[in-house]
Backbone as a chain_set.jsonl record, in Angstrom:
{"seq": "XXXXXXXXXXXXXXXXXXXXXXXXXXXXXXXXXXXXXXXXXXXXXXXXXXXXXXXXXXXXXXXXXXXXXXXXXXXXXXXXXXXXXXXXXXXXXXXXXXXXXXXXXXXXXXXXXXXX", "coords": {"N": [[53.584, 116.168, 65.31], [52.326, 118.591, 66.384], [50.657, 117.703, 68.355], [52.671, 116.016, 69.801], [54.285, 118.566, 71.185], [51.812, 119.869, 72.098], [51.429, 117.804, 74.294], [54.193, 118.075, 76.1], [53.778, 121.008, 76.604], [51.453, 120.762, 78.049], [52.69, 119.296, 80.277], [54.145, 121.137, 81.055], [52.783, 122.681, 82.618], [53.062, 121.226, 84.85], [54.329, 122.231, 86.781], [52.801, 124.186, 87.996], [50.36, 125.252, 90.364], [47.19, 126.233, 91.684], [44.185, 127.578, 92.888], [42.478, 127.375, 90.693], [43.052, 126.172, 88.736], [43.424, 122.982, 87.152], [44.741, 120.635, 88.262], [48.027, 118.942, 87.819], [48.817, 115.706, 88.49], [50.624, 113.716, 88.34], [53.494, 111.906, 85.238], [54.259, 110.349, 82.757], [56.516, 109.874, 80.2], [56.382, 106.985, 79.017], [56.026, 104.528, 77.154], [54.335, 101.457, 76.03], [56.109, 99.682, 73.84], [54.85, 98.662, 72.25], [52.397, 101.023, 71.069], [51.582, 103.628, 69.635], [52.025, 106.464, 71.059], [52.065, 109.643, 73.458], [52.562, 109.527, 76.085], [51.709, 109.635, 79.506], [49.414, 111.92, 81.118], [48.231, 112.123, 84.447], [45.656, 113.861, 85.803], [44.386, 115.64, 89.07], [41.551, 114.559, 90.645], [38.046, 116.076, 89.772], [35.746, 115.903, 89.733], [32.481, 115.522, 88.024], [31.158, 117.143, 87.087], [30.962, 119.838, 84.844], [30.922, 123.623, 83.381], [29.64, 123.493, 80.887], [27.737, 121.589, 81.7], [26.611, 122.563, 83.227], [25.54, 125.5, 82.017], [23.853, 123.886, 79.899], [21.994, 122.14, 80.628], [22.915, 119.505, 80.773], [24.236, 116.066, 81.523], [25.86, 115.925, 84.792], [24.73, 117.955, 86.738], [25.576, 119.682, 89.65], [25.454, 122.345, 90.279], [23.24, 123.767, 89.534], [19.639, 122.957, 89.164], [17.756, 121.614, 86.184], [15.992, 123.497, 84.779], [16.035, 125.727, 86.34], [17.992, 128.997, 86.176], [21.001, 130.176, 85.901], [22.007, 132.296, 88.889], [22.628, 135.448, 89.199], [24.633, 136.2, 90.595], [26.381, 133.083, 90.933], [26.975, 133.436, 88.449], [28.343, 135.401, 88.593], [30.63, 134.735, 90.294], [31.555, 132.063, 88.996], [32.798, 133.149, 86.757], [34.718, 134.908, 87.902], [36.545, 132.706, 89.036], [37.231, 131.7, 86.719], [38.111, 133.564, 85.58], [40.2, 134.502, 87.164], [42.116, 132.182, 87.5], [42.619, 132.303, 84.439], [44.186, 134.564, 84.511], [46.333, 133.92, 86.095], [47.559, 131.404, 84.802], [48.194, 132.986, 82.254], [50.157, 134.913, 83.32], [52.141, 133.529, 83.666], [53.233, 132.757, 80.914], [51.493, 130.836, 79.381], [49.388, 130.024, 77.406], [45.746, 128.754, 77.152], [44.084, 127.661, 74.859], [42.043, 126.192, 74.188], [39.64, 126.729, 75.349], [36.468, 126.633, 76.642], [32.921, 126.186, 77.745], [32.888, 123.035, 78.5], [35.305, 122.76, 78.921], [35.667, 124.114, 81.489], [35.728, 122.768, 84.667], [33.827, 122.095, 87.317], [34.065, 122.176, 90.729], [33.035, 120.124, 93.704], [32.609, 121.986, 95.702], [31.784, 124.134, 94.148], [33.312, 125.783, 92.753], [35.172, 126.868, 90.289], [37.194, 124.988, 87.85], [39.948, 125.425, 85.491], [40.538, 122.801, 82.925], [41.376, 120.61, 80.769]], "CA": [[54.411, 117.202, 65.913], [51.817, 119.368, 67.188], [50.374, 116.731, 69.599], [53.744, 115.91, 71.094], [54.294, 119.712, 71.692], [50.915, 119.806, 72.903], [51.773, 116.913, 75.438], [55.107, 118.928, 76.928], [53.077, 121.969, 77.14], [50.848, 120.542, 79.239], [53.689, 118.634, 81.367], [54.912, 122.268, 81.886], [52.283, 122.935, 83.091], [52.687, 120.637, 86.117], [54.689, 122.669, 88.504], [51.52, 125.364, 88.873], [49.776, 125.655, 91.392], [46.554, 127.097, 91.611], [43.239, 126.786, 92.82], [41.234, 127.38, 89.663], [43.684, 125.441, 87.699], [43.118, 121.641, 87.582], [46.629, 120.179, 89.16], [48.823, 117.812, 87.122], [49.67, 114.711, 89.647], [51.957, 112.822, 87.992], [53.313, 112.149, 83.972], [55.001, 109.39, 82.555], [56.616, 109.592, 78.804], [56.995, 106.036, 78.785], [54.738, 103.698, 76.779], [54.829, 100.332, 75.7], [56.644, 99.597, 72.645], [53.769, 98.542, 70.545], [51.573, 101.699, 71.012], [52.26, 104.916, 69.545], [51.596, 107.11, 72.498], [53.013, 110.37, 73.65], [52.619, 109.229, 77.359], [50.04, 109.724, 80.071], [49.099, 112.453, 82.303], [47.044, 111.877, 85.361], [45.423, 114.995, 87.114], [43.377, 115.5, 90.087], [39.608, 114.484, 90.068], [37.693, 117.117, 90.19], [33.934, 115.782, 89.549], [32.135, 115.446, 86.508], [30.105, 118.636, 86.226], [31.234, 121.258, 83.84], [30.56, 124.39, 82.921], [28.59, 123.052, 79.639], [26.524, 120.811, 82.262], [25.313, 123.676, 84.435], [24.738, 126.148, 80.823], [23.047, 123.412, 78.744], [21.269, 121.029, 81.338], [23.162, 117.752, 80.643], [25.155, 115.233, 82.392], [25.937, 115.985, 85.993], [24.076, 118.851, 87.413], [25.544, 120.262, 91.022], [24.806, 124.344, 90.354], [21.802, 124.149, 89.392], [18.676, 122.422, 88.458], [17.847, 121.986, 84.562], [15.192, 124.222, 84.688], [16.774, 126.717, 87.23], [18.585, 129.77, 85.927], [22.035, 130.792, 87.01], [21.691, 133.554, 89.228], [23.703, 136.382, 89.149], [25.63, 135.583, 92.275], [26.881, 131.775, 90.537], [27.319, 133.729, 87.073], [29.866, 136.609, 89.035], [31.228, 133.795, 91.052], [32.143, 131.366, 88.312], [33.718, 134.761, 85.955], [35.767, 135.198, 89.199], [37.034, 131.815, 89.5], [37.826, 131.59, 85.724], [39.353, 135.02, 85.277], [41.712, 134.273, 88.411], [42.706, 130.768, 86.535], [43.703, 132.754, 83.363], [45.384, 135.451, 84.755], [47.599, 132.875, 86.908], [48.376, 130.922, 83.564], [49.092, 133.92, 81.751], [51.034, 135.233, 84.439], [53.101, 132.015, 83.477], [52.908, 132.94, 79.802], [50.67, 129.902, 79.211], [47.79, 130.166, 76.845], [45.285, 127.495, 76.964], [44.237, 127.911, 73.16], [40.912, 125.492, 73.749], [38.808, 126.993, 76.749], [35.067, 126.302, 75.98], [32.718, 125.327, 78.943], [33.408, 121.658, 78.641], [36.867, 122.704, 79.812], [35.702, 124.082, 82.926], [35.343, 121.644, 85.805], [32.859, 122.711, 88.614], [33.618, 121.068, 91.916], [31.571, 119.636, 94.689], [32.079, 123.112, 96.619], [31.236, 124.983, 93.6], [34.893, 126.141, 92.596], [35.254, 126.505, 88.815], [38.489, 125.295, 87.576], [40.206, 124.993, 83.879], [41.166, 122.206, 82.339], [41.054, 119.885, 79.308]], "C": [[53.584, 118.114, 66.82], [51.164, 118.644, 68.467], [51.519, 116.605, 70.305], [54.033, 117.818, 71.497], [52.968, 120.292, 72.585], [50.951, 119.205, 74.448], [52.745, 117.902, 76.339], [54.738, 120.232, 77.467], [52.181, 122.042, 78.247], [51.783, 119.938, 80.54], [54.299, 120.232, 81.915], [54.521, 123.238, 82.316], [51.687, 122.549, 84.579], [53.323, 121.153, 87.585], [54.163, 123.44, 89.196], [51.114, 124.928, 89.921], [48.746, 126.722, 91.553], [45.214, 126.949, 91.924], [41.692, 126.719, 91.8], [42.03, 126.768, 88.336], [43.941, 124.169, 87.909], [44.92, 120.727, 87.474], [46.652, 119.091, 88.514], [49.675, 116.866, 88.294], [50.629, 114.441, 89.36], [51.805, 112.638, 86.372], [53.876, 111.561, 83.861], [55.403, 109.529, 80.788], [56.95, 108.025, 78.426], [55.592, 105.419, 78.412], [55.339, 102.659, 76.508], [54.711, 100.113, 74.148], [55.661, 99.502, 71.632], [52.844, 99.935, 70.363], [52.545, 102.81, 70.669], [51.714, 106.147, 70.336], [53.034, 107.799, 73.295], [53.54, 110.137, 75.408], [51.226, 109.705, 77.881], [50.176, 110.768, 81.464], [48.129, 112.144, 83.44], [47.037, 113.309, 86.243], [44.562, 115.256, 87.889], [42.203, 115.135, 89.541], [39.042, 115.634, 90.871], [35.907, 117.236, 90.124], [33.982, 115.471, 88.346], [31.367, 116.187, 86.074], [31.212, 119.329, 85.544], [30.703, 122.297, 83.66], [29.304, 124.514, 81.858], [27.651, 122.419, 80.356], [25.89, 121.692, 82.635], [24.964, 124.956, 82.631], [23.134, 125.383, 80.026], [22.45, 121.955, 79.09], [21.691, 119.815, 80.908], [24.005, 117.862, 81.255], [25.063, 115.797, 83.952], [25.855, 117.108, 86.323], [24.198, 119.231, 88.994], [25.731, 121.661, 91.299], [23.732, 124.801, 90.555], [20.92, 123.149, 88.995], [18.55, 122.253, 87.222], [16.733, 122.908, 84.898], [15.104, 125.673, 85.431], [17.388, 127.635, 86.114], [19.757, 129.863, 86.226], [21.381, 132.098, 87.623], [23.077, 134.513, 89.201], [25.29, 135.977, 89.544], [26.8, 134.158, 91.5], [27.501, 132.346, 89.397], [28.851, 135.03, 87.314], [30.817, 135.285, 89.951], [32.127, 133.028, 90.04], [33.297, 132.494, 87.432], [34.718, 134.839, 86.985], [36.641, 133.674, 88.808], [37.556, 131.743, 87.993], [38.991, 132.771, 84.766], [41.004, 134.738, 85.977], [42.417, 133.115, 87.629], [43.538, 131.223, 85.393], [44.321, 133.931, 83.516], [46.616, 134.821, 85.389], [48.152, 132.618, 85.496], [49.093, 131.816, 82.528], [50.036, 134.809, 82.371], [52.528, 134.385, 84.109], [53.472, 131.635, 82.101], [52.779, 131.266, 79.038], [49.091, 130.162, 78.708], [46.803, 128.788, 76.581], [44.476, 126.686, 75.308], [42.729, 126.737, 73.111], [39.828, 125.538, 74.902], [37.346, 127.312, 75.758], [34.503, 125.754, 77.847], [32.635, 123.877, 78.995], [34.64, 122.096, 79.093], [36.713, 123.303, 80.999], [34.897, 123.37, 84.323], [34.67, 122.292, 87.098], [32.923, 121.26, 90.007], [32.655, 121.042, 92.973], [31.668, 121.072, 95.914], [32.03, 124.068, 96.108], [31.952, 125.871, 93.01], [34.882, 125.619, 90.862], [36.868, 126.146, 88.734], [39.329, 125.037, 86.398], [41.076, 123.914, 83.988], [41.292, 121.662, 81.094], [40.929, 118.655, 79.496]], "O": [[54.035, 118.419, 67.924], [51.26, 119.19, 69.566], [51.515, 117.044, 71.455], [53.714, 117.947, 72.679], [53.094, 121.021, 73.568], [50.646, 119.805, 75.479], [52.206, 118.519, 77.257], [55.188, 120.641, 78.537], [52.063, 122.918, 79.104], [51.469, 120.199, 81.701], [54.81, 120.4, 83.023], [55.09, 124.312, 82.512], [50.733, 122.958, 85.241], [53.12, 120.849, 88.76], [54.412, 123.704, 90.373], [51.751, 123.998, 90.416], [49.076, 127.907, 91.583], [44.731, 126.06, 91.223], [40.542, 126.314, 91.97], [41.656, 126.893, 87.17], [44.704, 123.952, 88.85], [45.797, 120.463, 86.651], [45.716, 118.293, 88.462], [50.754, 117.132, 88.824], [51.637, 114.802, 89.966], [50.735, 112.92, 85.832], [54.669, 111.602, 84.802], [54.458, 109.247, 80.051], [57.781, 107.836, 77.538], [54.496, 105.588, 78.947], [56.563, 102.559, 76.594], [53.734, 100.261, 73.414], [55.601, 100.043, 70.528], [52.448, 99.961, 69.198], [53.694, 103.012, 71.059], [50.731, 106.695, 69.838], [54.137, 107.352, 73.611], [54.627, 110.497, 75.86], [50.181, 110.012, 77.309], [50.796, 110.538, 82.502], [47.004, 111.87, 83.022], [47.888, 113.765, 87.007], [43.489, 115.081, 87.311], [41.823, 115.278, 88.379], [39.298, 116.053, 92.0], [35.128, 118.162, 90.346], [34.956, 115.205, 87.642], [30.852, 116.133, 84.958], [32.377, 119.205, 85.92], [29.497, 122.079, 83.771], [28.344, 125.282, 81.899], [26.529, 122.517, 79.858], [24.672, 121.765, 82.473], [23.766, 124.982, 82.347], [22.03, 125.845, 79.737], [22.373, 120.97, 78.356], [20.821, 118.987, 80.64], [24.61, 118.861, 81.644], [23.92, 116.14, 84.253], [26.952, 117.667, 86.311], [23.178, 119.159, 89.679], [26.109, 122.101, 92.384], [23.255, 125.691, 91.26], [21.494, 122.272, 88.349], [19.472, 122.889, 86.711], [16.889, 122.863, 86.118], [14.287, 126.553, 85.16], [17.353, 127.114, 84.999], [19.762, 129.474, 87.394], [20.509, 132.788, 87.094], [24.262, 134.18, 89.187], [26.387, 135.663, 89.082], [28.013, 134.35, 91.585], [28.617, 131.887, 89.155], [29.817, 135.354, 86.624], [32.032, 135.481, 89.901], [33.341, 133.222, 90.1], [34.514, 132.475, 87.62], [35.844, 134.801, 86.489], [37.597, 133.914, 88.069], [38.783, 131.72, 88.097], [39.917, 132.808, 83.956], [42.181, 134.747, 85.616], [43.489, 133.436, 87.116], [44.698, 130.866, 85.188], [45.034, 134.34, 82.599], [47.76, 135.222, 85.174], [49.004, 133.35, 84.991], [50.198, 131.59, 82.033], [50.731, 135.479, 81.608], [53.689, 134.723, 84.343], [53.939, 130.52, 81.872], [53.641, 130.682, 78.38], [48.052, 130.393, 79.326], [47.183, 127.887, 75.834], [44.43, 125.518, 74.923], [42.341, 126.445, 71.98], [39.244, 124.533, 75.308], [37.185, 127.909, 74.693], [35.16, 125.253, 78.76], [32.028, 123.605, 80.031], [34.963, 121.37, 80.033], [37.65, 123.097, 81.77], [33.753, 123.524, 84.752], [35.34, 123.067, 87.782], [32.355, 120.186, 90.204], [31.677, 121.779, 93.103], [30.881, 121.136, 96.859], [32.13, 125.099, 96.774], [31.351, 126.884, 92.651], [34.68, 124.511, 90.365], [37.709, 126.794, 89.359], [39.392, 123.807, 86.392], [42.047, 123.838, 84.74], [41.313, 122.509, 80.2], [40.686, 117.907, 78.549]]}, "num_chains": 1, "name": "protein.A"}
């Protein structure tokens, strides 16, 4: 129960619009009979850095170096870009209930943006 409510929550979350909120393309509740499966979202690609990559030097590194710092500047920048994201969604009284930096996606022009 809480997974399929999970699922619709996120589907109603596809008519946003936002650019620090990672855009829901398309959603299908239809599976094939043998699988038990709530359906399948597909939403933009947005890279494969994260938030957790640029903090804790793994996986795909385009902020910073591992051995680099954030600097200020990247650390008020990203806060910006993730504040604006959850004031939109709560704006939309939408709480995301599992924001961690693995949920925020850092794209290739340096644009934080939430997802899951």
């Amino acid at each position: 129960l809480a997974s399929r409510q999970s699922f619709w929550a996120e589907l109603n979350a596809a008519r946003l619009d936002h650019k620090n909120v990672v855009r829901i393309v398309a959603a299908s509740t239809c599976a094939p009979g043998n699988q038990d499966s709530l359906g399948t979202i597909i939403m933009e690609y947005v890279g494969n850095s994260t938030l957790d990559h640029v903090i804790y030097g793994t996986g795909c590194i385009t902020a910073k170096r591992k051995d680099d710092q954030l600097s200020i500047a990247q650390c008020l920048g990203y806060s910006c870009d993730i504040m604006a994201g959850l004031v939109f969604l709560h704006s939309h009284l939408i709480v995301h209930l599992d924001l961690k930096p693995a949920n925020i996606f850092i794209t290739e022009h340096n644009v934080c943006k939430i997802g899951d």
